[in-house]
Legacy VTK file of the C-alpha trace (Angstrom):
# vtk DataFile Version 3.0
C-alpha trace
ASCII
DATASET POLYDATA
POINTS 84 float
19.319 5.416 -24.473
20.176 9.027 -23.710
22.015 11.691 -24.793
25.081 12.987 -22.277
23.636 16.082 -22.312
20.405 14.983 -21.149
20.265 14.962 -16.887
17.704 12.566 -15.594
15.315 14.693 -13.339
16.034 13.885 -9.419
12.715 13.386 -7.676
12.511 13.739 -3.352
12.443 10.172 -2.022
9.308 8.920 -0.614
9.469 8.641 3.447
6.815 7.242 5.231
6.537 6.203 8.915
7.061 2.934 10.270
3.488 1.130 11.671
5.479 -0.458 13.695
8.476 1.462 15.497
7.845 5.024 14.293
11.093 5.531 12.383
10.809 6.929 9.004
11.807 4.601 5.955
12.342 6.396 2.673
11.575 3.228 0.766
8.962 1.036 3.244
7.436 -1.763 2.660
3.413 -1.753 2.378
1.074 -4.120 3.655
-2.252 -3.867 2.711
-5.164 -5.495 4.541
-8.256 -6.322 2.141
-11.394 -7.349 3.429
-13.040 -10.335 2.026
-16.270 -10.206 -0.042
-19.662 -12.165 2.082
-20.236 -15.552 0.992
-23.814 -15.047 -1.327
-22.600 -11.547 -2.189
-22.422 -11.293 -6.024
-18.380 -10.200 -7.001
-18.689 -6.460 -8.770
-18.025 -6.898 -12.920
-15.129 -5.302 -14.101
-15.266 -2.907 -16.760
-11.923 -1.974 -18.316
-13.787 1.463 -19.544
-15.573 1.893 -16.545
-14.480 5.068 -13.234
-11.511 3.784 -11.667
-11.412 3.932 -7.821
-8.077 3.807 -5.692
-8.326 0.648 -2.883
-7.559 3.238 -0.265
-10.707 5.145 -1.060
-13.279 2.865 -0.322
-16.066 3.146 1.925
-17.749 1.111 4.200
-16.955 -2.925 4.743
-15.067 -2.365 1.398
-12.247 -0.418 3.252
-8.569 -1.044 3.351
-5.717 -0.099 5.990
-2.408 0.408 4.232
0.502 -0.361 7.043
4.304 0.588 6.228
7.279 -0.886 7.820
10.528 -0.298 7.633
12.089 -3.548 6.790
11.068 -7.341 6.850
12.006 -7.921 10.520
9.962 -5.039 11.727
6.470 -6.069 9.492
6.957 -9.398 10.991
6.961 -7.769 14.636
4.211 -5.584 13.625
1.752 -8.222 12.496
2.650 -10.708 15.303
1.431 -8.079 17.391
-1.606 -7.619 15.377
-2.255 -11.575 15.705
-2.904 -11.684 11.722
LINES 1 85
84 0 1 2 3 4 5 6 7 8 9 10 11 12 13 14 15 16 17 18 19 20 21 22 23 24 25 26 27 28 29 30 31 32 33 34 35 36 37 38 39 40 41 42 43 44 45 46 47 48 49 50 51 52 53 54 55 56 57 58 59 60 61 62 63 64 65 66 67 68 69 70 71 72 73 74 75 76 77 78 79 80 81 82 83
């Protein structure tokens, strides 16, 4: 609980453009298309200890696409137009 005379630090809100309309959402929603691993392909071990690496910076067949939308409605446009 806090004290009255401690302020809670205001922080900008994150905007990001829509994937599917353009307009700018300060709070979107985020879609993220993973890739599959090949059948016979052995699934990497996870170490808990081991170098960390953010899903948007892989490389290769291991890449992601991150899409935003604005709102429900508009992600359900968006990937009907994708065919997914």
């Amino acid at each position: 609980m806090r004290k009255l005379k401690m302020k809670k630090k205001q922080t900008k809100p994150i905007r990001r453009k829509c994937h599917n309309c353009g307009k700018m959402a300060t709070n979107p929603l985020v879609y993220h298309l993973v890739p599959s691993i090949p059948y016979g392909e052995p699934i990497p071990v996870y170490s808990k200890s081991g170098p960390k690496t953010k899903r948007v910076d892989l490389k290769g067949d291991m890449k992601i696409t991150a899409q935003n939308y604005c709102d429900r409605e508009c992600m359900a446009e968006g990937r009907s137009k994708l065919g997914v």
